[in-house]
C-alpha positions as CSV (number, residue, x, y, z in Angstrom):
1,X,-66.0,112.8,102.4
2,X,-65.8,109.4,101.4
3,X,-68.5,107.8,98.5
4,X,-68.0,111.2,96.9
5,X,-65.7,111.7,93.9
6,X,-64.0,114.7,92.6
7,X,-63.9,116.0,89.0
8,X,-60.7,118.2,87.8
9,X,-61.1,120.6,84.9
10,X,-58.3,119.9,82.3
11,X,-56.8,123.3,81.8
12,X,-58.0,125.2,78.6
13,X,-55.1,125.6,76.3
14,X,-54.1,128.5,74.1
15,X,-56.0,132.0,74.2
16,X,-57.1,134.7,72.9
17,X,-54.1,137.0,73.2
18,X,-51.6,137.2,70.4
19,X,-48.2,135.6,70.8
20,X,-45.0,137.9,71.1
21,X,-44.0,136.9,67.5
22,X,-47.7,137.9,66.4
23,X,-47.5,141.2,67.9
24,X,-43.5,141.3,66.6
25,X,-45.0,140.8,63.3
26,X,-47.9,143.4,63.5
27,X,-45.7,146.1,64.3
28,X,-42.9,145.2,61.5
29,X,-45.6,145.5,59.4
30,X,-47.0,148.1,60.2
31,X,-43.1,150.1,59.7
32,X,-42.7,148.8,56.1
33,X,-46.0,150.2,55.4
34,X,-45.3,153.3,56.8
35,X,-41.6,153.3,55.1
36,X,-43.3,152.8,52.1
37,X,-45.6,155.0,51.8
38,X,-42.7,157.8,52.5
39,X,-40.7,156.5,49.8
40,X,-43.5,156.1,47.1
41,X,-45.1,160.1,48.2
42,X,-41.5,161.1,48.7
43,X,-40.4,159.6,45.1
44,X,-43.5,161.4,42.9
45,X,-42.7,164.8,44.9
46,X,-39.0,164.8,44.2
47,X,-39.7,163.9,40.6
48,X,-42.4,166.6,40.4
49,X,-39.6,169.0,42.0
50,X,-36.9,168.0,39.8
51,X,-38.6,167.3,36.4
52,X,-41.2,167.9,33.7
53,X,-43.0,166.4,31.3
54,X,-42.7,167.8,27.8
55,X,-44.3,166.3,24.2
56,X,-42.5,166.5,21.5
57,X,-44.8,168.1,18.5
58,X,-42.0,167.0,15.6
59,X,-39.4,164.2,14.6
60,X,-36.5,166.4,14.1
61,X,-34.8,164.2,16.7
62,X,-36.0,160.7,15.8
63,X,-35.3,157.7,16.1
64,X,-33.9,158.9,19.7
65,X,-37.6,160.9,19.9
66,X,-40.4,160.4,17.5
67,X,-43.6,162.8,17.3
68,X,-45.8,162.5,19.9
69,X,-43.2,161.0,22.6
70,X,-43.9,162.2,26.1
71,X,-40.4,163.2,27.5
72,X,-39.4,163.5,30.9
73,X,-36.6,166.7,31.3
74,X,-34.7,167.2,34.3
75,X,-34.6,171.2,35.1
76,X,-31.3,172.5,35.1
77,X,-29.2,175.6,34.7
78,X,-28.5,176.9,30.8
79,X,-24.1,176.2,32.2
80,X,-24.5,172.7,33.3
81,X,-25.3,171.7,29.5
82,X,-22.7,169.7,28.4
83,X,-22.0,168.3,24.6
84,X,-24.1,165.9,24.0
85,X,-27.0,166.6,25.6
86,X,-30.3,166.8,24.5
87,X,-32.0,170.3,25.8
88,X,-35.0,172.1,25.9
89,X,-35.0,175.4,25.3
90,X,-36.9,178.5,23.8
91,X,-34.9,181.2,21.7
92,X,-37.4,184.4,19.8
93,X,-35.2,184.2,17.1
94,X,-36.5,180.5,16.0
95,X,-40.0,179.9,17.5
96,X,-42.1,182.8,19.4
97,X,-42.9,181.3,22.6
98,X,-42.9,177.4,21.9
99,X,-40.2,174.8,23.6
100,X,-37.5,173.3,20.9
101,X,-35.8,170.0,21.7
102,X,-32.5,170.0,20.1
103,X,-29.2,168.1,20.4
104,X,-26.3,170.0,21.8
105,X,-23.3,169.5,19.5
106,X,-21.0,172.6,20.4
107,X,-20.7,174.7,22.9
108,X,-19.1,178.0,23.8
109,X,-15.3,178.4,21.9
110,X,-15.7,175.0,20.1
111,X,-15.2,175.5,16.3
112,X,-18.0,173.0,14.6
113,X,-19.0,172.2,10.9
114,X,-19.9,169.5,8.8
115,X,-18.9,166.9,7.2
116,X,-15.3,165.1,7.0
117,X,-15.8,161.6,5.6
118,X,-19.4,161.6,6.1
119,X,-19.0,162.6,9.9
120,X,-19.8,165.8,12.2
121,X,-16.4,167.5,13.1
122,X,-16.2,169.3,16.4
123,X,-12.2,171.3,17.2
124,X,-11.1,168.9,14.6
125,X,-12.3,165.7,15.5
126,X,-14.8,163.5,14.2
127,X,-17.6,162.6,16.1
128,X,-19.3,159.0,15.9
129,X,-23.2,159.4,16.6
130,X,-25.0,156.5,16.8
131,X,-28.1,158.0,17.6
132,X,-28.9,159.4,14.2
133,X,-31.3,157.4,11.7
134,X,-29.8,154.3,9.9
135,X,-28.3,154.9,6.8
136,X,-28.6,158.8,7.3
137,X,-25.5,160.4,6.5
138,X,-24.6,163.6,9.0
139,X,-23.6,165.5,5.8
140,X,-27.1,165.8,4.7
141,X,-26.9,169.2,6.9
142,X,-23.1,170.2,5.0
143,X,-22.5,173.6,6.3
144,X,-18.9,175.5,7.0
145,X,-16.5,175.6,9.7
146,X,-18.3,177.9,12.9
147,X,-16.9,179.0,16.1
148,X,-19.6,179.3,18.6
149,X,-19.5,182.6,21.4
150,X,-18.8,181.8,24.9
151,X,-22.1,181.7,26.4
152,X,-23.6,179.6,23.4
153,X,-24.8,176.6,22.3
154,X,-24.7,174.8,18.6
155,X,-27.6,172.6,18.5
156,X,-28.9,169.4,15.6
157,X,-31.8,167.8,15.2
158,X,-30.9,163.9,15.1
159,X,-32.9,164.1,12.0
160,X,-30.8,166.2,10.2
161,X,-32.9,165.8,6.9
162,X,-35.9,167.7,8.4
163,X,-34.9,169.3,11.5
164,X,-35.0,173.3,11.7
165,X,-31.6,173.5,14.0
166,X,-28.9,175.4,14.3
167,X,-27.9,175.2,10.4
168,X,-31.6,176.8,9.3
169,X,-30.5,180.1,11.4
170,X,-26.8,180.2,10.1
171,X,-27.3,183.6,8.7
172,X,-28.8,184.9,11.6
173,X,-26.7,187.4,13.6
174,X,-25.5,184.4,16.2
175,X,-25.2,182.2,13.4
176,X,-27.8,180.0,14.4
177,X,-25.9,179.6,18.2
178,X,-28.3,179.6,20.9
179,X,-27.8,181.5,24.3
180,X,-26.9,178.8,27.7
181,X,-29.6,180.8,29.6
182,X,-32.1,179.9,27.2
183,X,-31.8,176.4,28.3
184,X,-34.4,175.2,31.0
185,X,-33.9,171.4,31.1
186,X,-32.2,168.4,29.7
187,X,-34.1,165.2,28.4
188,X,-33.5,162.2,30.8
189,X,-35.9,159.4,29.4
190,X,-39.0,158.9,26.8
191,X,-41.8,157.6,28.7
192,X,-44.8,157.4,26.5
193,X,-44.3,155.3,24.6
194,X,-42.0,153.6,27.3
195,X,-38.3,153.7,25.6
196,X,-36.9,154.2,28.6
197,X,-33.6,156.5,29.7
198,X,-31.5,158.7,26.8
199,X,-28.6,156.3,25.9
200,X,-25.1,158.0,26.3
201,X,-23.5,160.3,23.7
202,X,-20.2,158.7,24.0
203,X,-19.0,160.5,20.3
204,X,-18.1,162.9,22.4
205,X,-16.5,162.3,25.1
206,X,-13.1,163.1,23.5
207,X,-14.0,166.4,23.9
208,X,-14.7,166.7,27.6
209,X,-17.0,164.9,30.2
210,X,-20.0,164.3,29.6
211,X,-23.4,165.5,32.0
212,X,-23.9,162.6,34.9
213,X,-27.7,161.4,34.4
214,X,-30.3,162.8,36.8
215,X,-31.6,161.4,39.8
216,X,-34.6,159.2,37.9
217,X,-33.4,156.0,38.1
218,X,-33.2,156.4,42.0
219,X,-36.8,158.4,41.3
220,X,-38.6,155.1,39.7
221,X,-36.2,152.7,42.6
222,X,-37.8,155.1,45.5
223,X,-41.3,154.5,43.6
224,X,-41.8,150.9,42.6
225,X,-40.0,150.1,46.5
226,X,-42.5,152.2,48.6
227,X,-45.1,150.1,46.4
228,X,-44.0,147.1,47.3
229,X,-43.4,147.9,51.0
230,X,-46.8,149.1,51.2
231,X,-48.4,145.9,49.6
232,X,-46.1,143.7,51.5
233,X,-46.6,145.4,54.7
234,X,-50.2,145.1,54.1
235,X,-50.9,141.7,53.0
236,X,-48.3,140.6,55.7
237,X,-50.6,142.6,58.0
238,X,-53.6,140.1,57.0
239,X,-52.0,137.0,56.8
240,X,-50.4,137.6,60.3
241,X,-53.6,138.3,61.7
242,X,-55.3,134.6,60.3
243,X,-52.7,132.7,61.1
244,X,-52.7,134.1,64.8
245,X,-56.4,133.3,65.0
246,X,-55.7,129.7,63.6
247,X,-53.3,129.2,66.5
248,X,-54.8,130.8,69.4
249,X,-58.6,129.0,68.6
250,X,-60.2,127.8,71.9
251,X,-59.2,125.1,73.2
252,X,-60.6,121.3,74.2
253,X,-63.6,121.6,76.6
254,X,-63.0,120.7,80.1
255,X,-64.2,117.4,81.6
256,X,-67.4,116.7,82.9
């Protein structure tokens, strides 16, 4: 009709559902959380299933463990000990019913003693160990050529001053030697206080290979990542959801 006038509504602009890259966003998130939190539960339960926790009472093997250090030991079979390693074990013969940590020096056939120019001698060679305290000599613990049984283990103290090892049970019927089977795990890392993995005994590895490290570096990787997937994932999560409300606010009202 004419004299009469029309008003058109401008349309409204954005709305009120997410955008695909919003909802793209919310699920992604919502995998790394759920990654994550695999990884970090799945980290602590292998660790639980593979190691424990011991603490060390004495500092027969400091500086590499002092008195008092909380030790993680991965638990393994008395015949994958290698030279080398540092073991725990329990043996009737030198403590009733406690765990001893111990260096392994000699195994089964090897013929050990101590000292040729100030060094420990394993099948005729000397060994370098860095490990022991500076300006300790390894002949403080001077004792005569043995050949260890098959099936046996020749273990030190890395404080040889003080430590009751191997040499303190020479006239023992095994001549201080300590059975494989009594071995129930090797030391992989000090954590309290946080000194961190068991450097290598390279000394040895004239001898033979040494053991390959246990599965705790990929332990603590598994760990601190689900962690940060989780966080991420979550605060992601939030920051997604804000910023999709800051784009999809109403839009200009319509004419009058």
């Amino acid at each position: 009709m004419s004299g009469e006038s029309t008003t058109r509504t401008a349309p409204r602009t954005g709305g009120t559902e997410p955008a695909g890259g919003g909802r793209l966003g919310e699920r992604l998130s919502g995998v790394a959380m759920a990654l994550g939190l695999v990884l970090f539960l799945g980290g602590f339960a292998w660790g639980a299933v593979v190691y424990r926790p011991y603490t060390v009472p004495t500092s027969s093997m400091a500086p590499t463990i002092d008195a008092g250090d909380r030790v993680l030991a991965q638990r393994v079979d008395g015949t994958e000990v290698r030279r080398g390693d540092v073991v725990v074990f329990r043996d009737k013969n030198w403590i009733t019913d406690a765990n001893v940590v111990k260096r392994v020096v000699a195994v089964g056939g090897d013929t050990v003693s101590c000292c040729t120019d100030g060094k420990l001698t394993v099948n005729g060679k000397k060994i370098d160990e860095p490990y022991l305290p500076a300006g300790s000599p390894a002949e403080i613990t001077n004792f005569p050529a043995i050949t260890v049984p098959k099936g046996r283990l020749f273990l030190l103290g890395d404080e040889r001053q003080g430590s009751l090892d191997s040499t303190a049970h020479l006239t023992d019927a095994a001549q201080g030697t300590v059975a494989r089977g009594a071995v129930s795990a090797r030391v992989d890392s000090v954590v309290w206080p946080m000194d961190g993995m068991l450097e290598r005994p390279t000394g040895f590895q004239t001898l033979g290979a040494l053991s390959r490290p246990g599965p705790l570096r990929t332990i603590e990787l598994m760990i601190v990542g689900g962690a940060v997937l989780v966080l991420g994932g979550g605060a992601y999560g939030s920051v997604a959801k804000r910023l999709g409300r800051g784009r999809n606010g109403p839009g200009p009202a319509g004419a009058r």
